[in-house]
N, C-alpha and C positions, 0 to 999 in steps of 0.2 A: 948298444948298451954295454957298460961294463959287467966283466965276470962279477955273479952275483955270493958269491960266497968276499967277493974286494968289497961288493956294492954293503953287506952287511958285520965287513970286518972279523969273518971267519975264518977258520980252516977246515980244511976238506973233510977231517976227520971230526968237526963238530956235531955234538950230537943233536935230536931232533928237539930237547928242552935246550938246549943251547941257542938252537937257528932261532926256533920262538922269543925268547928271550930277548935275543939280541934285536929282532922285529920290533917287541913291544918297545925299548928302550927311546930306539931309533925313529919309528913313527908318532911315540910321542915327542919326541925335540922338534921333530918338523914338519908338525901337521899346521895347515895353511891357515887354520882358525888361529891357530896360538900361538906358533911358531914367530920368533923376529928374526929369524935365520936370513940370509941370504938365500936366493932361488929355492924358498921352503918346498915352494910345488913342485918342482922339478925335481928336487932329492926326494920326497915324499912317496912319487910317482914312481921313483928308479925303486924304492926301498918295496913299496908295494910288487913292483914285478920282480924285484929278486926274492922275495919271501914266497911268489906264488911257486917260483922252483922250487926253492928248496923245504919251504913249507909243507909240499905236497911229494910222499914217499915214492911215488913212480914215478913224476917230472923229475926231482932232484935225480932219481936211478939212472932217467934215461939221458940228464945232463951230463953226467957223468961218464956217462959211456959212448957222447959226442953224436946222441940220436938228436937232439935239441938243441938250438944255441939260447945264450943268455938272455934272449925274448921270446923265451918259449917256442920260437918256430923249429919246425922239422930241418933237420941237412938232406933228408931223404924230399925228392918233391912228391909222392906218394903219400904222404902224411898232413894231415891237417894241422894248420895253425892252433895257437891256444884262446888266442883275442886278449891282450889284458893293455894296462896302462892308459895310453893317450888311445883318446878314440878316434875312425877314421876322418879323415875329414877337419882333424884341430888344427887351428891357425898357428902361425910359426909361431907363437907365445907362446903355444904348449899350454890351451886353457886347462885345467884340471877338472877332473869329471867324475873321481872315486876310482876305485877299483872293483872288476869284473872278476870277481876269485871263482875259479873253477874248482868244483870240486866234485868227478864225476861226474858230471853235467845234469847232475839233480838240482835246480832250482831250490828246494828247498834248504838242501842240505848247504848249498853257496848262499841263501842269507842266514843260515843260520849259522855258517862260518864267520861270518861276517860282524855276526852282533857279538858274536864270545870275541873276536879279537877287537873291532873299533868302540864298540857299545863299550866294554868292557875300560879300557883307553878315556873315553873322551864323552861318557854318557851319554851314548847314543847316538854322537854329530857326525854323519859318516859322509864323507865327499867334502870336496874342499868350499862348495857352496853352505855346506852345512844345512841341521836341522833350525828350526825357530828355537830359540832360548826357552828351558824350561820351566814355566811356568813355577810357582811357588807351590809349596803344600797346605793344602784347610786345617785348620786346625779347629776343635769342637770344645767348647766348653759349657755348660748347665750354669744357671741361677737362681737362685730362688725368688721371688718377685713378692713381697706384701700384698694381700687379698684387694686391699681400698686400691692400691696401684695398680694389679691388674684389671680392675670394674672401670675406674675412672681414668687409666692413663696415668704415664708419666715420667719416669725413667729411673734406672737402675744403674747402678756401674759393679761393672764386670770386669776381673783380673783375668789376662787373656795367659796361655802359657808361652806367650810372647814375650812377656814380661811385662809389656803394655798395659795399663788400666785407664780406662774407658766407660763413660755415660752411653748406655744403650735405651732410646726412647722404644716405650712399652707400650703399643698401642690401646685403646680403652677394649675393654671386652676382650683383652687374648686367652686364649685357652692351654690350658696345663698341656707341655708336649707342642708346643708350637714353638719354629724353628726360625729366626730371624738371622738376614744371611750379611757378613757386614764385609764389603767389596771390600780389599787388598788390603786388611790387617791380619791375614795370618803369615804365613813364613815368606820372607822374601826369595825371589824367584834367581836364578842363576843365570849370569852373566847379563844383569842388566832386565831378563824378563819379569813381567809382572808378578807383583804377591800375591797369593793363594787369600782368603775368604775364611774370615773366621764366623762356624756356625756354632748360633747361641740359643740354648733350647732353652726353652720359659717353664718352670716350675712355680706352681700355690706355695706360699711358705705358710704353716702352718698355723691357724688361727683359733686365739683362746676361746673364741667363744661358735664360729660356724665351721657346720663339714659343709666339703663341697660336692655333691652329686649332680655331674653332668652340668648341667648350668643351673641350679637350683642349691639353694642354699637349707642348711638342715640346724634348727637350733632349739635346745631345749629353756624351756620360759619358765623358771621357776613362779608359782602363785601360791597363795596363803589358802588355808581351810576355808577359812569365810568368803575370799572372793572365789571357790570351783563350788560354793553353795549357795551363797548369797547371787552371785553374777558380782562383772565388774568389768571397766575400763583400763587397762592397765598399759604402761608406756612400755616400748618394745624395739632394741637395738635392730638397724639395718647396716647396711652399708655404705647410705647416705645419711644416717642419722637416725633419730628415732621416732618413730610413727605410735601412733594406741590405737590399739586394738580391742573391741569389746569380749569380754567372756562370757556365753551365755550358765544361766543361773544351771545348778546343778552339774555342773562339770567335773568330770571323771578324769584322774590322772593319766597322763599318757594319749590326752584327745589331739591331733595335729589340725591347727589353725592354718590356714595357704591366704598366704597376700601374696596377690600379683601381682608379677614384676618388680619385686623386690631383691632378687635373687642375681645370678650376673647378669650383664647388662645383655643385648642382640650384640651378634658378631657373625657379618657376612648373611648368610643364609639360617643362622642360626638363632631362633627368637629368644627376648628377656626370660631368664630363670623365676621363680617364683621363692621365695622364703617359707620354708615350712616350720612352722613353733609348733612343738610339741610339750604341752602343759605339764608339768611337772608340781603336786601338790605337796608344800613344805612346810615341816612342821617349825614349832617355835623350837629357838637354842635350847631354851629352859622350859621344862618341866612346868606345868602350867593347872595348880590341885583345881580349879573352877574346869576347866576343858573337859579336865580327868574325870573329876564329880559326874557334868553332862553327857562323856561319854558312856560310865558306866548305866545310866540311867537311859540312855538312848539304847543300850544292848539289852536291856533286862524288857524295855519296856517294847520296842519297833524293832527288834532284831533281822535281819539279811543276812540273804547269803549270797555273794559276789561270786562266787566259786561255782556255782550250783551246774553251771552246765560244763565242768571239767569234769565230772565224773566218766569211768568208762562205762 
């Protein structure tokens, strides 16, 4: 092997950000992944074992001082070899196989050499067989979903921060917080690998007239004087439409009415919600002197007390 200070286009007096440098430079031009070089592997190889010399402050020392030749071996035969480059046994092609960086001969500390300089280079793709192509990144974006859309199904379109916009089908019954996962439209992947997964969480969007609790639906029903006295049949928004409901006579503001299965629909293991109408007893716009009349005479004559058992 050529002198590795020629093999990196040094001088002797180079310093240790120098040698580095000049490494990073050099095995990025002709690394076998990307390089269109001529004999990329074979320069690659030479750059990697001359960087293990002088990369490493006791090898270069001991280069220097002619304990080592430029493949790391000993001139002394009392000394141990280093191991790096072509491994034993490679066919006269010289297949490439990575580099063997010693450092110390802590395992850890030689791949963690390793990833600060090639990771660092070439994202990770270390050896000339390289790793798999990296994958693309997920990318996450929320929607908000209309309530009838969520109960009955249907689809939504969602701006991805791909820039892409897209109909995402909303299956019937899905639940606030659920995560629909939409295969290879998030970031495209690197060097040819597949795109990452854009995940889209499903939001209630807010509805003028139902809360939503759990899979139950909560809605206030406005009713007249006469019919929470009289009783009455009165019609009553769902989510499929509107159904009547009877009021029994004498009905008190704030009574809650429950129809089953009106509420959101079953999803998975999770049975239909129920609609809960909460009576709400409402006066006329106007001022009404005949009501007034009857009322004062209803308090003079049958007077209550609704409050009676608030006291402490």
């Amino acid at each position: 092997m050529r002198d590795p200070y020629e093999v990196l286009g040094l001088a002797k007096s180079a310093s240790a950000a120098e040698v580095k440098s000049a490494f990073r430079k050099l095995a990025k031009k002709f690394h076998p992944d990307q390089s269109k070089e001529s004999r990329a592997k074979e320069r690659f190889a030479e750059i990697g074992s001359a960087y293990e010399i002088l990369g490493d402050e006791k090898k270069r020392a001991a280069f220097d001082r002619g304990e080592i030749d430029a493949e790391g071996k000993p001139r002394a035969p009392q000394f141990e070899g280093f191991g790096f480059g072509r491994r034993p046994g490679a066919g006269a092609g010289g297949e490439f196989h990575g580099f063997n960086f010693d450092v110390g001969g802590d395992p850890a500390a030689r791949a963690g050499f390793e990833a600060d300089i090639l990771s660092e280079l070439f994202g990770g793709r270390m050896g000339g067989r390289g790793r798999a192509p990296n994958r693309g990144e997920d990318v996450a974006v929320s929607v908000n979903v209309p309530l009838a859309v969520a109960a009955g199904g249907g689809s939504a379109r969602v701006a991805l921060p791909t820039g892409k916009t897209l109909d995402v089908a909303i299956p019937a019954g899905v639940e606030d917080g659920k995560q629909i996962r939409l295969r290879g439209q998030g970031r495209p992947g690197a060097r040819n690998a597949a795109a990452g997964d854009a995940i889209v969480t499903i939001h209630y969007a807010p509805h003028p007239l139902f809360k939503v609790e759990g899979r139950d639906l909560k809605l206030d029903l406005p009713i007249t004087l006469y019919e929470a006295v009289l009783g009455a049949k009165v019609r009553t928004p769902t989510l499929s439409g509107e159904v009547e409901i009877a009021i029994p006579p004498g009905t008190s503001s704030g009574r809650v009415l429950r129809l089953r299965g009106k509420g959101l629909p079953a999803s998975g293991d999770a049975p239909a919600g129920d609609l809960l109408a909460t009576l709400r007893i409402a006066m006329p716009a106007q001022e009404d002197a005949d009501l007034a009349a009857l009322m004062r005479r209803w308090r003079d004559e049958k007077p209550y007390d609704p409050r009676a058992g608030l006291g402490a």
